[in-house]
C-alpha positions in Angstrom: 0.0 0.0 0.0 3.3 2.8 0.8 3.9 1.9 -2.8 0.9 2.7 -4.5 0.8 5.9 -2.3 4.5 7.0 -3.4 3.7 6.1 -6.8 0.5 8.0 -6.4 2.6 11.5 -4.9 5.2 11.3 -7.7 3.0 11.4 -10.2 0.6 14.1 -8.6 4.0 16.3 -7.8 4.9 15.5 -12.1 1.2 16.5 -13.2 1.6 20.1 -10.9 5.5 20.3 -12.5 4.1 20.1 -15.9 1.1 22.4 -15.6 3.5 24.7 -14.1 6.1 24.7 -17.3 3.1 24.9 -19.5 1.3 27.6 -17.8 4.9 29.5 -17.2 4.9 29.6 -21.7 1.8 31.2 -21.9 2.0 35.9 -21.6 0.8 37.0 -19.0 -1.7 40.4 -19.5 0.2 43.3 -17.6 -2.1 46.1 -16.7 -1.8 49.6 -17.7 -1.8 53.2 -15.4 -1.3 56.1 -16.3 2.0 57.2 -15.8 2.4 61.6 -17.2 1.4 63.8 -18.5 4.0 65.8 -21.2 3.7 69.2 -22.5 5.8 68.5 -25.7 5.7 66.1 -28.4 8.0 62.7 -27.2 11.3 62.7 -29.0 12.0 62.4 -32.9 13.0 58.8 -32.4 10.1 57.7 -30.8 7.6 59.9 -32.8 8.8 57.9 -36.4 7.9 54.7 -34.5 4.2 54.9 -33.3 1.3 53.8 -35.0 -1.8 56.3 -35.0 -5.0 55.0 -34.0 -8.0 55.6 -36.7 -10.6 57.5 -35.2 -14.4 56.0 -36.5 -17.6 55.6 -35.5 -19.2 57.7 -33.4 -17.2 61.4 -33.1 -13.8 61.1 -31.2 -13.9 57.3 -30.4 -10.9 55.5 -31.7 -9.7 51.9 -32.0 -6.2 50.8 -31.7 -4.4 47.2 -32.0 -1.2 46.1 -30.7 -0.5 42.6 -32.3 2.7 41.7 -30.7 0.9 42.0 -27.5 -2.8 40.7 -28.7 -4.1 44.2 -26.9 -7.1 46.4 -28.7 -7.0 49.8 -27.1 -10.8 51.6 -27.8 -11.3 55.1 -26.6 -14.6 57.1 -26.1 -15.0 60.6 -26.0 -17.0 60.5 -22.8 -13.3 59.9 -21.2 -12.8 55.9 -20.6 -10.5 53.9 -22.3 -10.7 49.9 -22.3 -8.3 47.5 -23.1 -9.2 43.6 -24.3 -5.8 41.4 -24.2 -7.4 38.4 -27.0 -11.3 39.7 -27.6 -11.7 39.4 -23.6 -11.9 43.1 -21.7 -9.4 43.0 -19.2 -9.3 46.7 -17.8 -11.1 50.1 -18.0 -9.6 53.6 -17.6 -9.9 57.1 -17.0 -8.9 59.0 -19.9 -9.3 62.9 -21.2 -12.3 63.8 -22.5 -12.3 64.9 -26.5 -9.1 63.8 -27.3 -8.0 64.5 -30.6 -5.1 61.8 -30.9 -4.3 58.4 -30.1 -0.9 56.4 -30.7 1.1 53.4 -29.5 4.9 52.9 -28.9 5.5 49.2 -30.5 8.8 49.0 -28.5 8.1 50.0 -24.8 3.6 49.4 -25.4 3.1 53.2 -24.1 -0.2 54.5 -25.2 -0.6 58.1 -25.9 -3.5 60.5 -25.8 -3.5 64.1 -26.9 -6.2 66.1 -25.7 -6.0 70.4 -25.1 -2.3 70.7 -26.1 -1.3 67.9 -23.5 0.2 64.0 -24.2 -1.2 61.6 -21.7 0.7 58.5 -21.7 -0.2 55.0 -20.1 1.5 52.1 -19.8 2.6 49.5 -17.5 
């Protein structure tokens, strides 16, 4: 019977090390905050490199996809901002009202919303 019980503990202790490798592989979503608020435009280098969001639907709501992270970033002019990592919303955030502008930094993920001469920036 200590047999069948030791055989029986191995193999429970192998089944949590394998979920735990496999689970380990899969990204993990990391949440956004905001983190400033800049007067001037970010530098040259990292202007060239963010992608613009397209602004549709309803005035001043905008949609925005990051596909190296799976994240859709969708903004509403009544000020909220919510983010769905793979179709599934994951967070919801404060944002400026009537912003005219929306971009994302591909390298670092930093989102950036322009609204009365001001960048807000959120990321993680």
């Amino acid at each position: 019977m200590e047999k069948v019980l030791q055989i029986l503990a191995v193999f429970v202790l192998l089944a949590l090390v394998i979920h735990r490798v496999i689970k380990g592989r899969e990204p993990v979503y990391r949440p956004y905050d905001y983190l400033t608020r800049l007067r001037s435009p970010p530098g040259m280098e990292v202007s060239q490199r963010m992608v613009m969001a397209v602004f549709e639907g309803e005035p001043g709501d905008a949609v925005l996809t990051d596909e190296t992270r799976q994240l859709d970033f969708a903004y509403h002019a009544d000020g909220s901002l919510t983010i769905y990592w793979r179709k599934k919303e994951m967070q919801w955030l404060a944002a400026p009202l009537n912003c005219t502008a929306m971009a994302l930094d591909p390298v670092d993920g930093r989102l950036y919303l322009e609204a009365g001469g001001y960048l807000f920036v959120y990321g993680f």
